[in-house]
N, C-alpha and C positions, 0 to 999 in steps of 0.2 A: 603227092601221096597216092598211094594204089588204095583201090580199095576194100580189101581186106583189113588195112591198117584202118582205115575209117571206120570200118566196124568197129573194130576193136577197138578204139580209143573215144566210141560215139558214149554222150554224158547215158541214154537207155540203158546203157550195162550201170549205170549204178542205181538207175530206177529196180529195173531187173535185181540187183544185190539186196533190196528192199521186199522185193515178194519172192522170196526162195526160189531167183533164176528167171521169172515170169509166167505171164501163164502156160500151159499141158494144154495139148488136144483135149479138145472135150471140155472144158472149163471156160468160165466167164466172169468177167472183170466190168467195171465198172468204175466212171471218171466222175464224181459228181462235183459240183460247186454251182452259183446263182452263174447267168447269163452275162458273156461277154467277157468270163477269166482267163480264158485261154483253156478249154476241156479241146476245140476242134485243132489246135494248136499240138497238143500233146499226143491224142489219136493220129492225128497224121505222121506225128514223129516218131513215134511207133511200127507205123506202115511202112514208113521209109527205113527203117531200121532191117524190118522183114525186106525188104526187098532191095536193098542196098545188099542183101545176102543171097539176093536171085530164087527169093522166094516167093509165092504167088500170095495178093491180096486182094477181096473185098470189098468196096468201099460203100456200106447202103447210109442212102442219108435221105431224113426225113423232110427234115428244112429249109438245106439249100439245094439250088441248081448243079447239075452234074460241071457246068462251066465256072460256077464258082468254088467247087470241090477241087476243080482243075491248078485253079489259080491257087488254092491254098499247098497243094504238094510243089507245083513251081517255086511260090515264094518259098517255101520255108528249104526246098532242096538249094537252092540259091544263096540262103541266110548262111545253109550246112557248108556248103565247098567255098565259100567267102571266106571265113572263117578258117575250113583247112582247105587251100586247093586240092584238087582231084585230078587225075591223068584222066586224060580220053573220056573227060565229061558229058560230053554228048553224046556217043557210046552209051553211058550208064543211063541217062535221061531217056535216050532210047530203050532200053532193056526196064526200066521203070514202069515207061506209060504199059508195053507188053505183056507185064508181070501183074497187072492191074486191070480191075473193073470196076468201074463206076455204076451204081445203081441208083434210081429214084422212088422212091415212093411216097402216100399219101396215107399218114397213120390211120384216117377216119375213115378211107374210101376202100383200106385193101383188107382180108385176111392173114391169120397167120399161115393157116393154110397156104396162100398165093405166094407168100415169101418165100416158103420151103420148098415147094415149087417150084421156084425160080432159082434159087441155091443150087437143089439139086438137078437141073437143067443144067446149070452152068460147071455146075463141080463134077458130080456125074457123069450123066450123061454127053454133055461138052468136053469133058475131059481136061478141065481148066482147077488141075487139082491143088486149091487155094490152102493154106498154110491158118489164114485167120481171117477173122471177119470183124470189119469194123463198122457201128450201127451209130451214126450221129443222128442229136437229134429228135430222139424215138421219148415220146410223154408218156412216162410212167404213174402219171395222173389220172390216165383214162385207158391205162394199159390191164389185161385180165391177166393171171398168174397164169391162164393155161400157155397165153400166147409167150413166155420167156421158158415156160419147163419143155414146149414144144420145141423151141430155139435150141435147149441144151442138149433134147433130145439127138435132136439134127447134129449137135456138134460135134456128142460123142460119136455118132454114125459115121459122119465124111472126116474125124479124124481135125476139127479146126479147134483154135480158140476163138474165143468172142467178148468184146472190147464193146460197153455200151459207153456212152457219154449220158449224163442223168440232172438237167436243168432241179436246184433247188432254192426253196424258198421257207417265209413264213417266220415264226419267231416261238419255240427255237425249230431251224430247220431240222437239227440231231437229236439222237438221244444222248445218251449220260455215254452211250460207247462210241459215238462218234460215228454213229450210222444213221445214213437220212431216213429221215420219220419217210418220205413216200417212196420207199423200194424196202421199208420195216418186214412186210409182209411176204416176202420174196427174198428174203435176206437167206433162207437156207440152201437156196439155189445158184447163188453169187460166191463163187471163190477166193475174191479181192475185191475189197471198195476202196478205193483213194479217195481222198476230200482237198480238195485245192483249196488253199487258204490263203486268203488276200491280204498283204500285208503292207505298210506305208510305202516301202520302195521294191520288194517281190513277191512273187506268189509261189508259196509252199505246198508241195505236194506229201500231206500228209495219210498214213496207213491207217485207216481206219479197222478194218477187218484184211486179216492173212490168213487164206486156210487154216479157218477156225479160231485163228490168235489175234485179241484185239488192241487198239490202240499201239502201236505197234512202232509209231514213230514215225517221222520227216526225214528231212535231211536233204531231198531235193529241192530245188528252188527253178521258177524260170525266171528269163532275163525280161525287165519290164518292160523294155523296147523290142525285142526280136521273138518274145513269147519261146524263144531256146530253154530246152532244160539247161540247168549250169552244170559247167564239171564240176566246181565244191563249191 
């Protein structure tokens, strides 16, 4: 399989069929469900989605190691071409790691300020002109609204979108629409909330909020072994 057809036939287009295409420059989405669902599973499949299309990505992560970031796009691009072989895979793996950057940080020790900073060091002024940005990780618990409107401010500017992952808890973690009680207060500055929903034998990626429209339906599913979106 070339990979253009892998584009095209990756299960993300029917995620994407789900939030009108996916996300616009300058917009932000948002993966929430409790710890251990499969949110960094999905973000990465995402990423690799973008850059299986030779587009630049991202990758800030508050939690893990950039070496275990590493390891999660290996496994899961492996899971991907298992599943459909790909021509001159190595090639691609190579134009992958290229297409990509890895970032670390410490929620408690840095600014938002330093982030943006760093963003626009690498997009900017680097000339590393990235497509989206994905933020695993990041505690919306002890997150300030300035530091996420700052974020979107940035994102309308360099032209990205932005993919948070959102650890939930508590009982009930939702409200009545299906949106988690701790990003409530920041909900007007989120374009897309998806809620992964655990179920006896898979986990449902269900729409919470759509550009303004809620509850909005499922219909995606991942695989409960390979954490893969399914094609139906």
């Amino acid at each position: 399989m070339v990979k253009n057809e892998l584009v095209q036939r990756s299960p993300v287009r029917l995620l994407e069929k789900n939030i009108q295409g996916g996300l616009k420059a300058g917009e932000m989405g948002i993966l929430a469900a409790p710890k251990g669902i499969g949110k960094t599973s999905v973000l990465v499949q995402i990423a690799l989605d973008k850059l299986l299309q030779d587009k630049k990505v991202i990758h800030i992560s508050f939690n893990q190691h950039a070496s275990h970031v590493q390891n999660w796009y290996g496994n899961i691009f492996e899971e991907i071409i298992d599943k459909r072989p790909l021509e001159n895979e190595r090639d691609v793996a190579d134009e992958i790691v290229r297409n990509r950057v890895l970032m670390n940080f410490n929620q408690e020790g840095v600014t938002s300020d330093v982030i943006r900073r760093s963003l626009k060091s690498m997009i900017v002024d680097g000339g590393f002109k990235a497509d989206s940005i994905i933020i695993d990780g990041f505690d919306f618990t002890i997150s300030e609204r300035g530091r996420i409107s700052g974020l979107k401010d940035f994102a309308k500017d360099a032209g990205v979108s932005v993919w948070y992952s959102c650890d939930i808890s508590g009982s009930p973690p939702y409200d009545k629409r299906g949106i988690p009680l701790v990003v409530k207060d920041i909900e007007d500055l989120i374009d897309v909330i998806i809620v992964l929903d655990p179920q006896p034998h898979f986990t449902e990626l269900r729409v919470s909020r759509e550009h303004g429209n809620y509850n909005t339906g499922g219909g995606v599913r991942l695989d409960p072994r390979t954490l893969l979106i399914l094609e139906n």
